[in-house]
C-alpha positions as MATLAB code, in Angstrom:
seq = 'XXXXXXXXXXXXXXXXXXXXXXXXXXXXXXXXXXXXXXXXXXXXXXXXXXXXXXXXXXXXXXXXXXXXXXXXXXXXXXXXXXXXXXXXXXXXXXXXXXXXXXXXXXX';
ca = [
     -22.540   10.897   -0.575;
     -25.251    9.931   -2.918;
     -28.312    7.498   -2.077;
     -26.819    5.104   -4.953;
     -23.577    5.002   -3.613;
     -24.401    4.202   -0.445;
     -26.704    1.870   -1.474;
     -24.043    0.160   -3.515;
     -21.664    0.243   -0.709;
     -23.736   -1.805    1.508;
     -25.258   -3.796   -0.628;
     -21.152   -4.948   -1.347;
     -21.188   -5.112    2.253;
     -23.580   -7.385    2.564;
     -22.811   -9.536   -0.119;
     -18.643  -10.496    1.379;
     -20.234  -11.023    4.756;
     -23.049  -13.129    3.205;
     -20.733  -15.055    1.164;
     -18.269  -15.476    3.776;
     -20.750  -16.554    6.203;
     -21.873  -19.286    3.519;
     -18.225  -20.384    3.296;
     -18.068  -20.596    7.297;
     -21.149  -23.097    7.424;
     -19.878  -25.171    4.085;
     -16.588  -25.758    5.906;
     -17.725  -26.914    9.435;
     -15.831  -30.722    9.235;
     -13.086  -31.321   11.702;
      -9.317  -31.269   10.349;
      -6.198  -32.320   12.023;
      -3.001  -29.546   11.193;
       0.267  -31.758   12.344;
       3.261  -29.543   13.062;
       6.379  -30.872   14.257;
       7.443  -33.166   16.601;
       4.234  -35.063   16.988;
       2.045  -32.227   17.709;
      -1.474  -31.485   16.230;
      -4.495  -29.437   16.629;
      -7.921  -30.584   15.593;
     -10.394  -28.119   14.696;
     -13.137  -27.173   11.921;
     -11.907  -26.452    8.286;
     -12.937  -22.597    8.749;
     -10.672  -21.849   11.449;
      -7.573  -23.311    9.656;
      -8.731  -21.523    6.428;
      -9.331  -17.914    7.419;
      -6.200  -18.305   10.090;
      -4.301  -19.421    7.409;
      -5.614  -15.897    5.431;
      -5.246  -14.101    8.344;
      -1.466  -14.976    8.892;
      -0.250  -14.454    5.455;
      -1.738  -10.963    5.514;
       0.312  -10.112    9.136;
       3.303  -11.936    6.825;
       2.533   -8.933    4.142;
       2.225   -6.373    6.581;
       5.155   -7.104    8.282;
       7.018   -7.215    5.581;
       6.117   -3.728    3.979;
       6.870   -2.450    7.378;
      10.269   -1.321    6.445;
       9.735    0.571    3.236;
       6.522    2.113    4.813;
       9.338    3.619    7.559;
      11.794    4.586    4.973;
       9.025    6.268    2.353;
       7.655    8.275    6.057;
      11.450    8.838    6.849;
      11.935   10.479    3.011;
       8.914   12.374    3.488;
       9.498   14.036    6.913;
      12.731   15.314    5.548;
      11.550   16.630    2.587;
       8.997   18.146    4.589;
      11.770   19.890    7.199;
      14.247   20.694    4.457;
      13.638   23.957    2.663;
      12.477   23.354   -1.143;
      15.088   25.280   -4.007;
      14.133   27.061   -6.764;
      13.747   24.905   -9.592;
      15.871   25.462  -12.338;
      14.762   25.960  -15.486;
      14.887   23.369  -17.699;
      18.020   23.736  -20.535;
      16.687   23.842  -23.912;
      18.677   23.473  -27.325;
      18.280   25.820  -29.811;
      16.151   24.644  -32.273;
      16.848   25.738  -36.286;
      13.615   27.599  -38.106;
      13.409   25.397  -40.636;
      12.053   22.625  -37.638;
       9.042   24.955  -37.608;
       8.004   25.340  -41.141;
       4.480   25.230  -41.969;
       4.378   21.777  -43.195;
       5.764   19.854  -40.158;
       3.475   21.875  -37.943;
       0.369   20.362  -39.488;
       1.595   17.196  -40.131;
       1.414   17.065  -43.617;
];
């Protein structure tokens, strides 16, 4: 890998964990999350907001789960079974005058 691009990729880097770190201090007032039946947790803004984020992508995960197994599943039997010969592809014949000098060029 190149100076640049390694350069670049930390420089990226640095710039989400700044920015996220600048988010973190911004959002240090308490808030109160009320679930049900009378219970509550009180805690600063950035915990709620990045657990919130953090939940919904475990949500996504877990629900690509399945066609991740299924796509391995296809794979690994593909993999085991052993590949045919592909068939060559059935053309029509096509009539000479398709190919006269005229259509070829486009004019």
């Amino acid at each position: 890998m190149n100076a640049i691009a390694w350069l670049f990729k930390w420089t990226l880097k640095a710039a989400i964990f700044f920015t996220l770190f600048a988010f973190a201090l911004n959002n240090q007032s308490d808030v109160t999350v009320r679930f049900f039946f009378g219970h509550h947790w009180t805690g600063p803004m950035v915990l709620v907001v990045l657990g919130s984020f953090a939940a919904g992508l475990i949500v996504g995960v877990l629900g690509m789960v399945p066609r991740w197994w299924r796509q391995h599943r296809t794979a690994q039997a593909a993999l085991e079974t052993p590949a045919a010969a592909p068939a060559k592809p059935a053309t029509a014949p096509v009539a000479a005058e398709a190919y006269s000098e005229s259509t070829l060029h486009g004019v």
